[in-house]
Kinemage of the C-alpha trace (Angstrom):
@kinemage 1
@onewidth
@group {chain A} dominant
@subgroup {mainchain}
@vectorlist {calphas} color= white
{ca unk a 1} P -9.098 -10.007 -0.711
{ca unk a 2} L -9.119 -8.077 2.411
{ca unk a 3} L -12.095 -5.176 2.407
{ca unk a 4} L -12.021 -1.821 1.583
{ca unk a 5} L -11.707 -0.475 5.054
{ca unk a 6} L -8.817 -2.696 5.523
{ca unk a 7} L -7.086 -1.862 3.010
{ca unk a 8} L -7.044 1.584 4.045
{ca unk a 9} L -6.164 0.468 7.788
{ca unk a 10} L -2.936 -1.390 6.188
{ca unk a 11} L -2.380 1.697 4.238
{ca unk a 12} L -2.534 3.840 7.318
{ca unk a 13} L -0.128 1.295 9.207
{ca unk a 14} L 2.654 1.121 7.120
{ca unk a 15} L 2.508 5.015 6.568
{ca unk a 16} L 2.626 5.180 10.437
{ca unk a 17} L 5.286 2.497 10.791
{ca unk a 18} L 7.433 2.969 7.395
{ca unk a 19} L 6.620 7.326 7.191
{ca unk a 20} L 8.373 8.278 3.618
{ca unk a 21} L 9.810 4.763 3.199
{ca unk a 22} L 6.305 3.383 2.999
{ca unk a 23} L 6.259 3.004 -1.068
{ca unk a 24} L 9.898 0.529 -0.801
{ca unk a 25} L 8.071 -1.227 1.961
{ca unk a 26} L 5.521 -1.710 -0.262
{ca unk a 27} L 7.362 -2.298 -3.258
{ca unk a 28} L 9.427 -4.588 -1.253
{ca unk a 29} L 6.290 -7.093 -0.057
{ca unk a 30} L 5.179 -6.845 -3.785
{ca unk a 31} L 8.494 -8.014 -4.889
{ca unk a 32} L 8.882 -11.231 -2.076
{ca unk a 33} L 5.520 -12.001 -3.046
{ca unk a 34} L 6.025 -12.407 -6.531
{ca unk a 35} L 9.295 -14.507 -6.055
{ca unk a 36} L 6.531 -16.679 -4.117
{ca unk a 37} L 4.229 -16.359 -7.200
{ca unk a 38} L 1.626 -15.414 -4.490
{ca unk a 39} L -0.983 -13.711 -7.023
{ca unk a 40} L -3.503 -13.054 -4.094
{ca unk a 41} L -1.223 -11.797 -1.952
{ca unk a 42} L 0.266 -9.318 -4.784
{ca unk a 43} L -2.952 -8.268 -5.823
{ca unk a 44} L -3.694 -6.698 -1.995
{ca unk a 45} L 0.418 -5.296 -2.265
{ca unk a 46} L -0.598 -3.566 -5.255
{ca unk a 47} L -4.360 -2.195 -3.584
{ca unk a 48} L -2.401 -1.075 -0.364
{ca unk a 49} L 0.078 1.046 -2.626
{ca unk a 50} L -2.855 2.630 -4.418
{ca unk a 51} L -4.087 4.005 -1.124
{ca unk a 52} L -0.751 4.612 0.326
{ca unk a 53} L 0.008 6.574 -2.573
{ca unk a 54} L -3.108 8.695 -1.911
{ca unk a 55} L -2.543 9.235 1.701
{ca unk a 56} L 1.179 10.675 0.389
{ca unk a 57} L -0.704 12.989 -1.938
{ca unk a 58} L 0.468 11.142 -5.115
{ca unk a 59} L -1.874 9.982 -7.943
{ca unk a 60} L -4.856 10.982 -5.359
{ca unk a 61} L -7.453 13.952 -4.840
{ca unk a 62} L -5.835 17.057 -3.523
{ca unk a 63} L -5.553 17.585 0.128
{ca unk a 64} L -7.116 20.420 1.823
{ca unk a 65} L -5.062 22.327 3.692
């Protein structure tokens, strides 16, 4: 498992690379991993899309303006 940092560095790429498509990118990798039955590589998916969904704003702290 990657660390926490980067996680938060792959979160920050694909927001930078994928913008408001970032969660089906996401969801996608989760999805060809699991056809792969790639457990590891899920469980990091799934971590990226936790912080990816609180850089969006969703299911995170509120953002100051």
């Amino acid at each position: 498992m990657l660390s926490d940092w980067e996680l938060w560095a792959c979160a920050n790429q694909v927001l930078k690379t994928h913008g408001e498509n970032a969660p089906l990118h996401v969801a996608e990798q989760i999805g060809a991993l699991a056809l792969a039955k790639d457990e590891a590589g899920i469980a990091t998916w799934k971590a990226i899309a936790q912080r990816v969904a609180e850089l969006m704003g969703k299911d995170g702290p509120t953002r100051l303006q």
